[in-house]
Structure formats: C-alpha cells, structure tokens
C-alpha positions in Angstrom: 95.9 -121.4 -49.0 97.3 -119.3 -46.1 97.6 -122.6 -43.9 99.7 -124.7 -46.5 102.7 -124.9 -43.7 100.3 -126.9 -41.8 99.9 -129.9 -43.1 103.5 -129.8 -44.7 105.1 -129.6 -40.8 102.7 -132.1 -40.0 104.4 -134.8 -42.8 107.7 -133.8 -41.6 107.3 -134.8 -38.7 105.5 -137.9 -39.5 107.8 -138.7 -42.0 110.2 -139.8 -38.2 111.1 -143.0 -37.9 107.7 -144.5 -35.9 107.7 -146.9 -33.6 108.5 -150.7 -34.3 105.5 -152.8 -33.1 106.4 -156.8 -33.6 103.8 -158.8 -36.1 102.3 -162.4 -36.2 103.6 -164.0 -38.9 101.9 -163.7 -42.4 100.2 -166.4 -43.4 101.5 -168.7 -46.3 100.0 -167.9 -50.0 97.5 -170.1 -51.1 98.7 -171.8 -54.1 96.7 -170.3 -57.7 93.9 -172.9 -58.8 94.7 -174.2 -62.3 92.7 -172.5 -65.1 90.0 -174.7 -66.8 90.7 -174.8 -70.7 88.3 -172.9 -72.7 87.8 -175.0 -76.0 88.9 -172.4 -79.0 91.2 -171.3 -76.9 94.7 -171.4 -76.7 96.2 -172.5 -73.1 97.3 -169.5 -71.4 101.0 -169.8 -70.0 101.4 -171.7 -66.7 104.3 -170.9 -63.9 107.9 -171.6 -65.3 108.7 -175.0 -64.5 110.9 -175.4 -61.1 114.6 -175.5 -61.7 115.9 -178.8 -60.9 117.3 -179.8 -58.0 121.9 -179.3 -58.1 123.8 -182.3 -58.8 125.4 -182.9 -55.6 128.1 -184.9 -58.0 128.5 -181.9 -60.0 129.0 -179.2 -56.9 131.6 -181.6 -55.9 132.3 -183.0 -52.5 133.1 -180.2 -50.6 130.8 -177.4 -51.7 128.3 -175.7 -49.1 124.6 -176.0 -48.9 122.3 -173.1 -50.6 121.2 -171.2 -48.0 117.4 -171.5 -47.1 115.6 -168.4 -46.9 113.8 -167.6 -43.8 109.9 -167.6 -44.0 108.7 -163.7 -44.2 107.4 -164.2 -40.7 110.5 -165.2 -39.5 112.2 -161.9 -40.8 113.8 -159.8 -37.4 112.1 -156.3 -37.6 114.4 -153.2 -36.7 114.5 -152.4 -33.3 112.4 -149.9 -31.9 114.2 -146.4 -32.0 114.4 -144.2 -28.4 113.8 -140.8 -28.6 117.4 -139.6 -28.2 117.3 -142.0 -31.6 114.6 -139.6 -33.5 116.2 -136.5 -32.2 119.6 -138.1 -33.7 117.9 -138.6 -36.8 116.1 -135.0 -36.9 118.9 -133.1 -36.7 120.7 -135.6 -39.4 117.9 -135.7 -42.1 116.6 -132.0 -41.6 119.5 -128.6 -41.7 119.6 -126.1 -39.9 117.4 -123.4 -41.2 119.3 -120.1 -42.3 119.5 -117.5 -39.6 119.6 -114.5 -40.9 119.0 -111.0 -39.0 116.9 -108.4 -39.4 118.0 -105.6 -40.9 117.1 -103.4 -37.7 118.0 -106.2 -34.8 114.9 -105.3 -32.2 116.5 -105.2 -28.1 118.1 -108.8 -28.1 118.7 -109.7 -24.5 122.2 -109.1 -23.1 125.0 -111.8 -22.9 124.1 -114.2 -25.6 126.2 -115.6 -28.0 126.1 -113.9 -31.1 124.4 -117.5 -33.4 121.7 -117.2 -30.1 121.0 -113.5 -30.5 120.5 -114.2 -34.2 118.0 -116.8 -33.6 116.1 -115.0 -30.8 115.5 -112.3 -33.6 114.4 -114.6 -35.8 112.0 -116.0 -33.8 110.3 -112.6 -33.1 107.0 -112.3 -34.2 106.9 -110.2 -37.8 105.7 -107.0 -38.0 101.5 -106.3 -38.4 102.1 -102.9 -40.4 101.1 -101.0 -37.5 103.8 -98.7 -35.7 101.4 -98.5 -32.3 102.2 -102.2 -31.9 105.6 -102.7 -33.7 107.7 -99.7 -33.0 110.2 -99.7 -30.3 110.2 -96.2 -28.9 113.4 -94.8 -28.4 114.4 -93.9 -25.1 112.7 -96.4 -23.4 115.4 -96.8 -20.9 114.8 -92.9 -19.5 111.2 -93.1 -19.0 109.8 -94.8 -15.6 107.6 -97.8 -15.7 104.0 -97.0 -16.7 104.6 -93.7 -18.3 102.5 -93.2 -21.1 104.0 -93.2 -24.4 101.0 -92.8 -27.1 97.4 -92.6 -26.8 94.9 -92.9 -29.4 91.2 -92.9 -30.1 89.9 -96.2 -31.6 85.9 -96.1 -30.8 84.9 -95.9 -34.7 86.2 -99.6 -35.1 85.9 -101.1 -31.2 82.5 -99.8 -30.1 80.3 -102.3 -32.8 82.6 -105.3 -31.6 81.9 -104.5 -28.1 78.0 -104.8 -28.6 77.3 -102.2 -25.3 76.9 -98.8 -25.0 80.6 -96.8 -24.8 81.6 -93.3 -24.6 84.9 -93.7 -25.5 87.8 -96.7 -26.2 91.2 -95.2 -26.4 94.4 -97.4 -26.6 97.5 -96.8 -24.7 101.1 -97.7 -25.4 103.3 -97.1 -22.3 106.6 -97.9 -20.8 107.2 -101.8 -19.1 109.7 -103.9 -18.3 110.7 -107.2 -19.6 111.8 -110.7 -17.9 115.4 -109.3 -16.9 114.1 -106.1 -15.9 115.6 -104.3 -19.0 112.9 -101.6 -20.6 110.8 -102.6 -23.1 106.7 -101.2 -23.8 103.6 -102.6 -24.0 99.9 -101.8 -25.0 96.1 -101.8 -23.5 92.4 -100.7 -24.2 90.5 -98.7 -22.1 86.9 -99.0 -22.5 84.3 -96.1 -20.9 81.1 -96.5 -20.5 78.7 -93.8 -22.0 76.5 -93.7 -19.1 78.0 -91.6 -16.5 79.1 -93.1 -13.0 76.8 -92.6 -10.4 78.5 -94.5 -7.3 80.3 -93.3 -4.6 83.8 -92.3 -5.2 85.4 -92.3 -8.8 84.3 -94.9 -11.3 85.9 -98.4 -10.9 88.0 -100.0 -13.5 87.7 -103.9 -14.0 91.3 -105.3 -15.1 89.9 -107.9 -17.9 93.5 -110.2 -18.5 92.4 -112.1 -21.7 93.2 -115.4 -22.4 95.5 -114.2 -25.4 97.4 -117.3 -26.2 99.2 -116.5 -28.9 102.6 -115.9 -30.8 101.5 -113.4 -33.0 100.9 -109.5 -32.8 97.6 -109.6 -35.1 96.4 -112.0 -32.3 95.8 -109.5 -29.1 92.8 -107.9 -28.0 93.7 -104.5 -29.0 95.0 -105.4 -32.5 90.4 -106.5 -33.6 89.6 -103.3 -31.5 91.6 -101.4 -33.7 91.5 -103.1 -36.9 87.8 -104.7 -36.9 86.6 -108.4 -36.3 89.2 -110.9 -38.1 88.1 -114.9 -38.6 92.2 -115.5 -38.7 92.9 -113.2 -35.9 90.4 -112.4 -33.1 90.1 -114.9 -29.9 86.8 -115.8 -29.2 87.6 -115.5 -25.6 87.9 -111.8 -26.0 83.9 -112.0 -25.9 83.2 -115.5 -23.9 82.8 -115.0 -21.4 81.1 -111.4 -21.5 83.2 -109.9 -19.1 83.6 -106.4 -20.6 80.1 -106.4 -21.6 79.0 -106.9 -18.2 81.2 -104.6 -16.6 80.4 -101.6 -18.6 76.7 -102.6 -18.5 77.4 -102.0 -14.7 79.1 -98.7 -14.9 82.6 -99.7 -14.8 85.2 -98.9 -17.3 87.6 -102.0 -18.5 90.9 -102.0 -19.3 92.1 -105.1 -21.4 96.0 -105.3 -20.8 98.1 -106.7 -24.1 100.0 -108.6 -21.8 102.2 -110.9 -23.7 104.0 -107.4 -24.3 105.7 -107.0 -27.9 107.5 -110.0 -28.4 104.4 -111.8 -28.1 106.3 -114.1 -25.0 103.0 -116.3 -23.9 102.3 -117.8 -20.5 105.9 -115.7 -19.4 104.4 -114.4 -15.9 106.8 -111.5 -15.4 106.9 -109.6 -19.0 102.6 -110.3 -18.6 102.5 -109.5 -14.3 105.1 -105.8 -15.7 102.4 -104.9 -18.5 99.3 -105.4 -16.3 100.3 -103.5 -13.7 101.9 -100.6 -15.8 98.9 -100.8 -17.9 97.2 -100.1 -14.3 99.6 -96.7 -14.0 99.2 -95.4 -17.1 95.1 -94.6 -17.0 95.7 -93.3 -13.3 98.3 -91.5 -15.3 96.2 -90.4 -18.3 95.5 -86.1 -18.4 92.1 -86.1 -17.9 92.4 -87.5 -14.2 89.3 -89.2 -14.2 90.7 -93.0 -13.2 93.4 -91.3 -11.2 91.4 -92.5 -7.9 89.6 -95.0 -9.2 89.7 -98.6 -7.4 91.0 -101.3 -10.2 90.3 -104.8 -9.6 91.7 -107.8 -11.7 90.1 -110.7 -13.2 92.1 -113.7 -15.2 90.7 -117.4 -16.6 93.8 -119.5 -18.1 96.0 -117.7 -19.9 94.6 -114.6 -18.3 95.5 -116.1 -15.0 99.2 -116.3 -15.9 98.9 -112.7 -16.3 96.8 -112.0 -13.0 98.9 -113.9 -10.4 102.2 -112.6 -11.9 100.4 -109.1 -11.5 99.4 -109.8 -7.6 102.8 -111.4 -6.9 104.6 -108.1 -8.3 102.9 -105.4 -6.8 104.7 -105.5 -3.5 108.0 -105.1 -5.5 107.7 -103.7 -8.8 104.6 -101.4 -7.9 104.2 -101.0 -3.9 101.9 -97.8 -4.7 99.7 -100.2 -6.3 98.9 -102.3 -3.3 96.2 -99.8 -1.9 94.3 -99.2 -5.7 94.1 -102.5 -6.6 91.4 -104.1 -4.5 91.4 -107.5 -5.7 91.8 -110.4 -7.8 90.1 -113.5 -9.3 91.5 -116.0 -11.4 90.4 -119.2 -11.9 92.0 -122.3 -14.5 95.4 -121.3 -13.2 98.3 -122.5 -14.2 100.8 -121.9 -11.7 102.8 -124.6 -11.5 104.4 -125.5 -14.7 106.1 -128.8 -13.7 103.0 -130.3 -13.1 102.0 -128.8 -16.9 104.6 -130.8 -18.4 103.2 -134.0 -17.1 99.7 -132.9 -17.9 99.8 -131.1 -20.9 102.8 -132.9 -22.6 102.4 -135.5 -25.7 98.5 -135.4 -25.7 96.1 -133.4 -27.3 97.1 -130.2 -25.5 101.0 -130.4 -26.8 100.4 -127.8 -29.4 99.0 -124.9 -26.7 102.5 -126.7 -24.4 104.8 -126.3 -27.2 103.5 -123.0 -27.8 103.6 -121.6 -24.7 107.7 -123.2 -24.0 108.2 -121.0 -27.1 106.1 -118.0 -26.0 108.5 -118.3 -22.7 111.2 -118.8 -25.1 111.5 -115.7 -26.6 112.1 -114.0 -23.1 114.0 -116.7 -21.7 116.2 -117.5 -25.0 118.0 -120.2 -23.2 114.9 -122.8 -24.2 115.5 -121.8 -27.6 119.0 -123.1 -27.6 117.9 -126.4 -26.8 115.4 -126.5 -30.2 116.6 -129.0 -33.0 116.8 -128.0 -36.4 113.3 -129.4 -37.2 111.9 -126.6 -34.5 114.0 -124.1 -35.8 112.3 -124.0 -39.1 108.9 -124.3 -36.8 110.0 -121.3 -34.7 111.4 -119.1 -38.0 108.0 -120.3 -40.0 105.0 -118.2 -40.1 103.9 -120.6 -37.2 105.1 -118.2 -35.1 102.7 -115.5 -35.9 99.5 -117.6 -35.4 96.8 -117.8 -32.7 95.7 -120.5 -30.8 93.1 -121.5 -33.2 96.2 -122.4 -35.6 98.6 -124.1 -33.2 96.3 -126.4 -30.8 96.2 -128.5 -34.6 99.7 -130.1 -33.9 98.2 -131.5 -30.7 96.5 -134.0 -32.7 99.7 -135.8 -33.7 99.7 -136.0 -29.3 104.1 -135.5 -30.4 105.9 -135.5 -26.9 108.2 -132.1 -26.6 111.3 -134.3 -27.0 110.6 -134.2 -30.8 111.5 -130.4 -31.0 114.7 -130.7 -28.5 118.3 -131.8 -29.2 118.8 -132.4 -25.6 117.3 -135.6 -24.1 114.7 -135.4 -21.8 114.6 -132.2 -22.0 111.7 -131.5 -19.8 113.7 -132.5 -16.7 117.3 -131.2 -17.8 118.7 -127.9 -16.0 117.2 -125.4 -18.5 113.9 -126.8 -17.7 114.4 -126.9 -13.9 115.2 -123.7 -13.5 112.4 -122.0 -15.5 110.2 -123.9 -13.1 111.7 -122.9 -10.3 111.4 -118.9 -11.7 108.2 -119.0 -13.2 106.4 -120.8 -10.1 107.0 -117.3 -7.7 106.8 -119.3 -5.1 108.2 -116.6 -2.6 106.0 -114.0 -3.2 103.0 -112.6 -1.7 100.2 -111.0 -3.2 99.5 -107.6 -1.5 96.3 -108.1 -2.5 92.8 -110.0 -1.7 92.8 -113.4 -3.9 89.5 -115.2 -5.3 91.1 -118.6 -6.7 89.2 -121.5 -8.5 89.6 -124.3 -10.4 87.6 -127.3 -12.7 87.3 -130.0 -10.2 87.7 -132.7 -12.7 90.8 -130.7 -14.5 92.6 -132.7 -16.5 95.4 -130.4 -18.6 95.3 -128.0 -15.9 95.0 -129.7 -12.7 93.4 -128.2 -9.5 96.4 -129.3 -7.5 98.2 -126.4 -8.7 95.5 -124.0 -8.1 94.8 -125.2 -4.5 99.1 -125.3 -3.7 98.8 -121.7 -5.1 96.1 -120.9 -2.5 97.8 -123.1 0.2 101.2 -120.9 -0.6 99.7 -117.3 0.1 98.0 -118.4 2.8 101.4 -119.4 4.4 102.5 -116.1 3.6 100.0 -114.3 4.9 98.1 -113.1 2.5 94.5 -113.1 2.2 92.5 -115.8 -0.1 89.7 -117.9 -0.8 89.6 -120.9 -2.8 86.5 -122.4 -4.6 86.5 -125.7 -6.2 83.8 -126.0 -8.7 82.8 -129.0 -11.4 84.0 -129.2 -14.4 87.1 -129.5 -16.2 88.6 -126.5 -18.3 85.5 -125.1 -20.3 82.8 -126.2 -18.1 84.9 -125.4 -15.2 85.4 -121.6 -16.2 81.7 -121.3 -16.9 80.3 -122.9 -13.8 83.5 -120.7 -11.9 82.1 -117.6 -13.3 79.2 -116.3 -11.2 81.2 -116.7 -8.3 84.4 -114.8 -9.2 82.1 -112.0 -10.5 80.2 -111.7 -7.8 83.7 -111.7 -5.6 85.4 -108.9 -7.9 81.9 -106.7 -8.1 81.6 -106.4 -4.2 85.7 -105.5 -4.0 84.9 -102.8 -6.4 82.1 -101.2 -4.4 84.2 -101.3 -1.7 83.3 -104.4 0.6 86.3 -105.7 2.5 87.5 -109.0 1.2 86.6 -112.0 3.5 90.0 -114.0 4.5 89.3 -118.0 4.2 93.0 -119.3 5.3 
C-alpha cells in the first residue's frame, strides 16, 4: 500500500477533540414488559428487587439526604474547545518528530537558527535517483544566471508521450537563483519540432509554465519526459490542455520550465519567475544558435500563472535583456493575491492544494515552517512531502482550517503571514512585457477579483494589458479562457504588436 500514511494522518487528526454541539434530552427508557410464563418452564429471573427505602430513624437526626442523580439529559456537556484549545492539545498529545540532518546538508538558507536549518532540511523533498534533478553543482555561486550547466538528449522516452511529430527533446539544467537571491539551479525541456520552420525570422519558442503543483521531484514535467508515463507521478495537466501539441503542430518549439526549482518550493513566485526566465537564457544560450534570435512568448493557467506573472514582473530587474525577446504573456486562473486565497481557499475542500502550497512557499521562506506544530512536522518530514497533487487535494475533504497545522493562533493573519503577502503580491512591479489576463467569471477558490486588481495594477504602471472575463469557474473557466489566450500568444509570436486595453 504506498498510500498507507493517508488515511493514518487523516485519523490523527480526527482523532482532535471535535466540536461540542448541545443535545435534546434522551428520552426516558420504556420500562421491559413482563414475560408471559411458558407452562414446563421454569420462571426466568426477574429484576432484583428495589432496595428499601433508609430508615430515617436509623441515619439519625442529623444525617444528609442521598444525593439525587441528574436525569442523563440534564448532564452539562464539555464546553466547546477554540482552536488555540486544539493546537494546545496537538502539540501536548503528539511529539515533536526527530529532526535529524542529512548526512550532506543541501544549501540551507542563511541566518537560521540551527533547530530551523535542521528542519528546513528535513522538509526537502528526497532524492528521485536521478543526479540531473538532485545534484547540486558545485560552483554555482561563480557561474551567471542562465548559464547552462548540463544538457542531455531524452527523445527515446519523451517523443511517444508527446503524441506529435519532434525532431529532437533535450533537457537542460542551468544556473538560477533562489528567493533571497542566493544561487541555486533549475531544469527545463525543450521540445523541437521535426518539421523545419518556414516563417520569417528564426523559429519561435512558446514558454508552456505547467501547472506543476507539487512537493515532490518525481512530480515535474521533465522528470515523465525523461522517465516514461507514471500513474503516481505525471500531471495530467502536462497534456490538458494540449498546449505543446498544438504549438509544435504549428512550427514552434516549446520549452516547459521546471519552475518550482529543486526544492520543489510551489506557488513561490520568485524561485518559479528566476527559473522561467533563466530557462529562457539558456536555449538562446545553447551551441547550436538556433533559438538565439528566436521571439519566446509565455503562457501560464494556475499554478503556471504563479510562474508567468513572477516571470513578467522580473524581467525589468533580474533580466532587462529579456524585455525585447520575450513578446508576451498570457495567464489566466491567476492567483495573485494570496490574502484573498486564504479566505477562499482556506478550511474547504481546496485546504489540501492551500496547505500545500504555504509549505511549497515554506521551504524557501523557512520562517512559515517555524510556525508548524508538531502534528505538521511529522506531515512535512512524512513521505507527504514528495507527492503530487493528485495525493494531497485528499486532505481537503476533512475541509481542516490551516490553524490545525500552526502553533501560533490565527496564524493566517499574524506577522509571518502578513509579510509573505505583502512579498509575494509584487505589487510594485511592472511587466516589461504585453499581458493577456483572464479569469473564471464565477471563480470561487480563485476569485477573479485578484486577476482584474492584477490587470488594474499594471495598467497604473504603465504597462500594457488586456483583460478577459470569461464563464466558468476554475476548469470550465481555463477551457472556455483557452481559444482566446492562444489566439493572443500565436499573433505575438508572428510578430503582431500587442493591442493596449488600459
């Protein structure tokens, strides 16, 4: 049973004190009819007589009453226990789990404490027996961002998953940088088409940012393309929508960024935003030349768009040289505001893709795990944090409000949690490029308010945008969104000027 943890994390957390709810009174026991005799029969035993009645002589004078027992519907139940209560009794009930280091500790962040660097480790995700996604290069630190560390050939094992036509899919491992700007690496696919280009210019690239969603290596795009279809591993979203079908069916090659880089930190928009666009330098950088003036433009749904608008909101600082190559970028389902996500996504049944993703940011931003309880320690050091999103939206069926995994109260408007809003939202920065932004009308877990503040925001700034609202919450909202954003991104990439809606 590879899932046992599952259910067994599930009754731990059951096993909480719940919520008192107050009862009507039970109703009184009927009295047992009397048993007819059977002739032949002996009499079958009846009740033991009553006791009698005390002698109020023999208790003497000044002896007290027997006390009368309540009725059971008169019983007081317990109060009902706050949450600061069930985080009390959490961290009573449950230890800590033992932290122990890995044996080669893999590029901590600087200025922890030594019990948080310890648990930031541990919370890593484990290696998947590949060195092209689990070795840190040495020297990171000396090579600029983009430059290209490793390239290899994996067409036997990614052209049948792709289903079209390639020439050639090589993967690339190249030199990023993480939240705090400190070096780190991160990995791609680039996928040719085997017809030759036969537009003006050089052939385009379409940036296809996946909807990864996940805490575990096995889980990213390039991991099936190298290691074949896996039930346990591969996102359906890789394929649905078709968008690297259709974009090599047009003539354009794709790249598929691995942008939760190697700690595996989902919806973090600055380690995704560094890998896209360094993923975008190392094909212009690759020896053969042939993408070196090629136009790139970027496409995102969901967790995709995470990694799009922290891309577009980067380029003017982390990759000026960028701003004329990449010629746009759509992204619809976007969520860009993650204060509104923890009122919308928070103790229903999208808290297991929330919890996820605060953990995902966690592991860049370790500060969030310090606030974890000892019952999301052992989550967070359990083979849950190698699974995909197929694995982890189960929890969300308990609907379990964040405050369960915390040993802070409310900690989803405490400091910590303020300030990651206020960093993740990029609120001051412009995109230096053309924006295509839509959203499910009838969005629920990802409201359209945050995509149409988003819009609102860059047109303030300057910047150039159009906004669609289409029906549909999340699903039906990224299929009927679709058409449009692909018709938007195919006309940047021949080279039609974007049109400017603010």
């Amino acid at each position: 049973m590879r899932n046992w943890w599952i259910p067994a994390a599930a009754i731990l957390i059951l096993s909480a004190p719940a919520t008192a709810v107050a009862q009507p009174p039970l109703p009184a026991i009927p009295a047992l009819p009397a048993l007819p005799a059977i002739a032949g029969l002996p009499g079958l035993p009846g009740p033991p007589p009553p006791d009698p009645p005390p002698d109020p002589v023999a208790a003497g004078p000044n002896s007290d009453p027997a006390p009368e027992l309540p009725a059971l519907g008169q019983l007081p139940l317990p109060q009902a226990p706050n949450l600061p209560d069930v985080q009390r009794w959490i961290d009573q009930v449950i230890p800590p789990p033992p932290i122990v280091a890995p044996p080669a500790p893999v590029a901590s962040l600087p200025g922890l404490s030594p019990e948080l660097a310890r648990l930031q480790e541990a919370v890593l995700p484990a290696a998947v027996g590949d060195p092209f996604f689990d070795a840190w290069p040495d020297g990171l630190a000396d090579q600029a961002p983009g430059a290209v560390i490793e390239v290899r050939d994996v067409t036997g094992t990614a052209a049948p998953l792709l289903t079209v036509p390639v020439r050639q899919v090589l993967q690339l491992k190249f030199r990023t940088t993480d939240a705090h700007d400190g070096p780190s690496f991160a990995t791609a696919s680039l996928v040719v088409p085997a017809a030759p280009w036969t537009g003006a210019g050089a052939r385009p690239v379409v940036v296809n940012n996946l909807p990864i969603d996940a805490l575990g290596r096995a889980c990213t795009p390039s991991y099936s393309l190298a290691h074949g279809f896996s039930a346990d591993h591969t996102n359906f979203t890789d394929y649905l929508p078709p968008t690297t079908q259709l974009a090599v069916l047009r003539g354009y090659a794709v790249l598929v960024p691995d942008h939760e880089g190697p700690r595996m930190a989902y919806a973090e928009p600055y380690v995704a935003g560094h890998a896209v666009l360094d993923a975008v330098r190392a094909v212009r950088q690759l020896p053969s030349g042939e993408f070196a003036d090629s136009r790139f433009g970027m496409t995102g749904y969901s967790g995709g768009a995470i990694a799009t608008r922290g891309a577009v909101a980067l380029i003017g600082s982390y990759a000026p040289e960028l701003a004329g190559v990449v010629v746009g970028a759509a992204l619809g389902g976007v969520p860009a505001d993650y204060e509104l996500l923890s009122r919308s996504m928070n103790a229903n049944l999208a808290s297991g893709v929330f919890m996820a993703a605060v953990f995902g940011i966690g592991r860049e931003r370790p500060e969030i795990l310090g606030e974890m309880n000892n019952l999301a320690q052992w989550a967070a050091t359990s083979p849950l944090k190698d699974t995909c999103t197929s694995v982890f939206v189960l929890p969300g069926l308990l609907m379990l409000p964040i405050d369960v995994a915390a040993d802070v109260p409310d900690p989803l408007h405490g400091e910590v949690a303020t300030e990651i809003y206020r960093i993740t939202a990029m609120a001051d920065m412009k995109s230096a490029v053309p924006l295509y932004i839509y959203n499910g009308e009838q969005e629920f877990w990802i409201p359209s308010a945050g995509a149409r503040n988003l819009y609102s925001q860059q047109c303030a700034m300057g910047a150039a945008a159009e906004y669609r609202s289409v029906p549909g919450e999340h699903i039906i909202g990224m299929i009927t969104g679709y058409p449009g954003a692909m018709d938007w991104l195919d006309q940047r990439l021949q080279g039609v000027s974007a049109p400017n809606e603010c």
